[in-house]
ROBA-263192 format. One record per residue (C-alpha): x, y, z. Coordinates in steps of 0.25 Angstrom, whole numbers, always signed. Example, Ala and Ser with C-alpha at 12.3 -4.5 7.8 and 13.67 -1.06 7.14 Angstrom:
<atoms>
       X       Y       Z
     +49     -18     +31
     +55      -4     +29
</atoms>
This chain:
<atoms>
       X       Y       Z
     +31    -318    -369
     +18    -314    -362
     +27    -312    -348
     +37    -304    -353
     +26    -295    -360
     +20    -295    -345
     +32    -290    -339
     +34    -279    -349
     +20    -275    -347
     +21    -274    -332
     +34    -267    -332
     +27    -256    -342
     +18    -254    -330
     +27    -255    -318
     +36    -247    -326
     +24    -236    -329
     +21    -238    -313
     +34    -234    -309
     +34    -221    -319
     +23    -218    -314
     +27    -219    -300
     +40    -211    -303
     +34    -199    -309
     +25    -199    -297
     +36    -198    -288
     +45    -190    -295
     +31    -181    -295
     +30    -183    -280
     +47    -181    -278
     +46    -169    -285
     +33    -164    -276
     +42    -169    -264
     +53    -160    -270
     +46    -149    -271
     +40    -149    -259
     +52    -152    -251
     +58    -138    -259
     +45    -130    -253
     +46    -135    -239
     +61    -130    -240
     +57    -119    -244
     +46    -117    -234
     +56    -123    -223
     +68    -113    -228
     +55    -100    -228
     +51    -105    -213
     +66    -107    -208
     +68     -91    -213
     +56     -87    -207
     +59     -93    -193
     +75     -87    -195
     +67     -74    -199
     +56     -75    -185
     +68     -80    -178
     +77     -66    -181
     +63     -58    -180
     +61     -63    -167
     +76     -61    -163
     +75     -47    -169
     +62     -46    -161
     +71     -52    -146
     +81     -42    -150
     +71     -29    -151
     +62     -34    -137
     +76     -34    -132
     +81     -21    -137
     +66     -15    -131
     +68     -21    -118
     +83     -16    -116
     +78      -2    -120
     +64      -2    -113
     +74      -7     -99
     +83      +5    -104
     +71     +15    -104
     +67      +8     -90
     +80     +10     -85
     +82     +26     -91
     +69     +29     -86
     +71     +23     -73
     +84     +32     -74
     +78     +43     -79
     +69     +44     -67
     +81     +43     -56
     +89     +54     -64
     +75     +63     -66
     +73     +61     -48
     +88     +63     -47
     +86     +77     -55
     +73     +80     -47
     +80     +80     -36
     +93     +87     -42
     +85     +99     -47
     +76     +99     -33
     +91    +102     -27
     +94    +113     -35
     +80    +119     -32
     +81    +116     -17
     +95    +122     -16
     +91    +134     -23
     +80    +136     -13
     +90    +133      -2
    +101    +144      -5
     +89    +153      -8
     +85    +152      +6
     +99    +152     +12
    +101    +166      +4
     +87    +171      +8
     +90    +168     +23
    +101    +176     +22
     +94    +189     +15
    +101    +187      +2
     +90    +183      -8
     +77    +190      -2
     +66    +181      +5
     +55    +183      -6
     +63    +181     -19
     +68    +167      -9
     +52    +164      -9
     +51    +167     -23
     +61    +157     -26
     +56    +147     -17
     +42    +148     -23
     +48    +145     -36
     +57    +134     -32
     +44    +126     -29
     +37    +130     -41
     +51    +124     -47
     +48    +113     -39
     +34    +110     -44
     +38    +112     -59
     +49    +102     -57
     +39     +93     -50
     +30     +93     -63
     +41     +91     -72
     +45     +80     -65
     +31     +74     -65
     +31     +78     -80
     +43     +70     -81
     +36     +58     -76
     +24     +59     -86
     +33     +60     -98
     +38     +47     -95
     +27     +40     -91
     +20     +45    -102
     +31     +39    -112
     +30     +27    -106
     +16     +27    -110
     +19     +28    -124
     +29     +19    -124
     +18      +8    -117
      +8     +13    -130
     +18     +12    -141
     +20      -2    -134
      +6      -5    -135
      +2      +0    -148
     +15     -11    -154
      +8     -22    -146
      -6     -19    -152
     -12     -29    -161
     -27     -25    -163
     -32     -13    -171
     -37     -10    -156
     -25     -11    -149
     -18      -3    -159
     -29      +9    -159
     -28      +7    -144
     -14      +8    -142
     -10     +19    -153
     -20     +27    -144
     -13     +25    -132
      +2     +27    -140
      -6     +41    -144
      -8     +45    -131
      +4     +40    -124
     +10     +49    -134
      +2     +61    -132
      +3     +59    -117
     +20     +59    -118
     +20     +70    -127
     +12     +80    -116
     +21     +75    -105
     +32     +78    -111
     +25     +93    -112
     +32    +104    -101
     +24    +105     -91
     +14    +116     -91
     +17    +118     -76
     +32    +119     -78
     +30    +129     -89
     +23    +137     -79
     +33    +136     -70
     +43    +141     -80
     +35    +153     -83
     +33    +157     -72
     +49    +155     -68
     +57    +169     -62
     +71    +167     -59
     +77    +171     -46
     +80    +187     -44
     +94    +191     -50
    +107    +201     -50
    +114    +205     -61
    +128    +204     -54
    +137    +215     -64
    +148    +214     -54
    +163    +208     -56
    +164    +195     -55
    +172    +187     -44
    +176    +173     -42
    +172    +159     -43
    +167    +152     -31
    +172    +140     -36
    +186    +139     -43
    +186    +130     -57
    +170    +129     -56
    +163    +126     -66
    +146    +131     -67
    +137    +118     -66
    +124    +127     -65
    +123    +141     -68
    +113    +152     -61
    +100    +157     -69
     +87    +150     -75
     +87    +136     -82
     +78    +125     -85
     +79    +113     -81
     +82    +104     -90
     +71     +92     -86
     +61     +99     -82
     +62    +113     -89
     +59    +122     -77
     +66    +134     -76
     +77    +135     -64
     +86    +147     -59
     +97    +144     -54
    +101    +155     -45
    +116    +149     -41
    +126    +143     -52
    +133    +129     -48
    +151    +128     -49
    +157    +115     -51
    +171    +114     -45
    +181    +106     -53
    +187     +99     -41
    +178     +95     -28
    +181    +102     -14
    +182    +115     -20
    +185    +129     -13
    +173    +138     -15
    +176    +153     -13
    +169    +165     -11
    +168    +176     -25
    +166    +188     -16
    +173    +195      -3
    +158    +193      +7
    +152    +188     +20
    +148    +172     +20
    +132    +175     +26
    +130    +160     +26
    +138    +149     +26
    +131    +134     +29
    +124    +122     +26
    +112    +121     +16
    +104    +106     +15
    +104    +109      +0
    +114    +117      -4
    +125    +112      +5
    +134    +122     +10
    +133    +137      +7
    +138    +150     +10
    +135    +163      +7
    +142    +176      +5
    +138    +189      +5
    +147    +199      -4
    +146    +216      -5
    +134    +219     -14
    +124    +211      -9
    +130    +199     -15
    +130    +187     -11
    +135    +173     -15
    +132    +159     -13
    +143    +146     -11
    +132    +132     -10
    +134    +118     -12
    +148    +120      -2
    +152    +107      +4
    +159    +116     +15
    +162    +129     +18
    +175    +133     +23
    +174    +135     +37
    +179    +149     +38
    +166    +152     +32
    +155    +159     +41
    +143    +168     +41
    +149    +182     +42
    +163    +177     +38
    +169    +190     +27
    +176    +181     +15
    +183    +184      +3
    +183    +183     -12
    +190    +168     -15
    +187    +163      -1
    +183    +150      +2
    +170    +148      +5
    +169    +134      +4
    +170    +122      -4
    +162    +113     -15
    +161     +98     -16
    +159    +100     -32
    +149    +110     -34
    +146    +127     -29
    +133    +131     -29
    +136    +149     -33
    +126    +158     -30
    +127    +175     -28
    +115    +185     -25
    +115    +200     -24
    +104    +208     -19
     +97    +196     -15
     +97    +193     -31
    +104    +181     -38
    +117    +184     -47
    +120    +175     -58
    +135    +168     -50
    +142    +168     -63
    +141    +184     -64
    +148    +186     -50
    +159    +174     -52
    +169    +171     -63
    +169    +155     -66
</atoms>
């Protein structure tokens, strides 16, 4: 009697013990439970915000990327920039020179006079000068871009209060340095103030022919600016263009060829002289028909000589310049 009450007694308490130990676990599995839900949590919050850091820093690859194709574009334009600016340095130099050159050729000849020739030759090198200042101009305006650009660049890389008072003053400045580059220069507005066109003829007679057939005009006579670096220019001949190349060049007026040669800038020329102190000018020729000679009497159509592409077309009377498109029909 007395063991089977012991046995009882003691499975009350191992019974009590396990109970006890259940709720405890049960406690502890529920904690367990519970903390295995936040660290899911936590692991699924970390695991977006590495997809998101990892698309950040791909957006971020794809934007240096983006930047550096540009900045190599910008290197490559500017480097173009500068060939093509040479390029048209030299071209506009050309056109200058080759003004100069027939105006001597005519001057030799008596038919523009020796002063208004020196006139012009004066002005051509303050053309030169002014050109030489754009040019220069030009240079500053780029470079002084690219010093904004460097302080823009700066002031993103900033991180101290400091560095970024430093660095806006230097974006201001760059700024204010590129907007007075861009400025005209005060040099070549003097230069276009002072600016006379070459003496000229109202021609009020009839007109005649084309010296090139099917031409079209590529440059006409007169004043215009140029376009880069806004001096003014007078073009005292206009320029055809032939449709087809080796074309036949002819003479507008019956007259006497006075010259007839070679010319380093203008290739090859001739020059008639017509009744009424007019005379006209075939330049740019890549050859001159060889009956053609000093003192040679030629008619109205004849064939003076022929053009590879291009006619240079000028006409004077009294030693003045006549606007080509008043003497010819086109």
């Amino acid at each position: 009697m007395n063991q089977s009450h012991e046995a009882s007694e003691k499975s009350i308490i191992l019974y009590e013990v396990y109970e006890t130990y259940k709720k405890q676990n049960n406690h502890n599995l529920a904690l367990l439970k519970k903390d295995i839900v936040v660290l899911k949590e936590s692991q699924k919050s970390k695991l977006l915000l590495r997809n998101r850091a990892e698309q950040e820093i791909s957006i971020l690859r794809d934007k240096r990327k983006i930047f550096a194709d540009k900045k190599a574009s910008q290197v490559k334009m500017l480097k173009k920039l500068s060939v093509y600016e040479e390029k048209y340095n030299s071209k506009l130099e050309k056109i200058v020179d080759k003004q100069n050159s027939l105006r001597n050729t005519l001057a030799k000849l008596n038919i523009l006079r020796e002063k208004e020739v020196e006139v012009a030759r004066k002005r051509v090198e303050v053309k030169k000068e002014a050109m030489r200042l754009a040019k220069e101009r030009q240079r500053e305006i780029r470079r002084a871009k690219a010093r904004a650009r460097e302080a823009k660049k700066a002031l993103l890389r900033a991180k101290t209060q400091a560095d970024i008072q430093r660095a806006r003053l230097a974006s201001a400045r760059a700024d204010k340095e590129a907007k007075r580059a861009y400025k005209s220069s005060t040099k070549v507005k003097k230069v276009n103030s002072s600016y006379k066109k070459s003496s000229t003829y109202k021609y009020r007679g009839g007109k005649t022919i084309s010296p090139l057939q099917n031409a079209r005009i590529i440059k006409r006579f007169g004043t215009y600016i140029d376009p880069i670096y806004k001096i003014k220019i007078f073009n005292e001949s206009i320029t055809l263009q032939s449709g087809r190349s080796n074309a036949k060049v002819k003479n507008v007026l019956n007259g006497k060829v006075v010259f007839a040669g070679k010319s380093s800038m203008l290739g090859k020329v001739v020059v008639v002289a017509h009744n009424r102190k007019i005379h006209t000018v075939y330049a740019g020729l890549s050859k001159i028909a060889p009956t053609i000679h000093v003192g040679t009497k030629i008619k109205k159509g004849y064939v003076v000589g022929k053009v590879s592409r291009k006619l240079i077309f000028q006409a004077t009377k009294n030693s003045k310049h006549i606007n080509p498109l008043e003497l010819i029909s086109l």
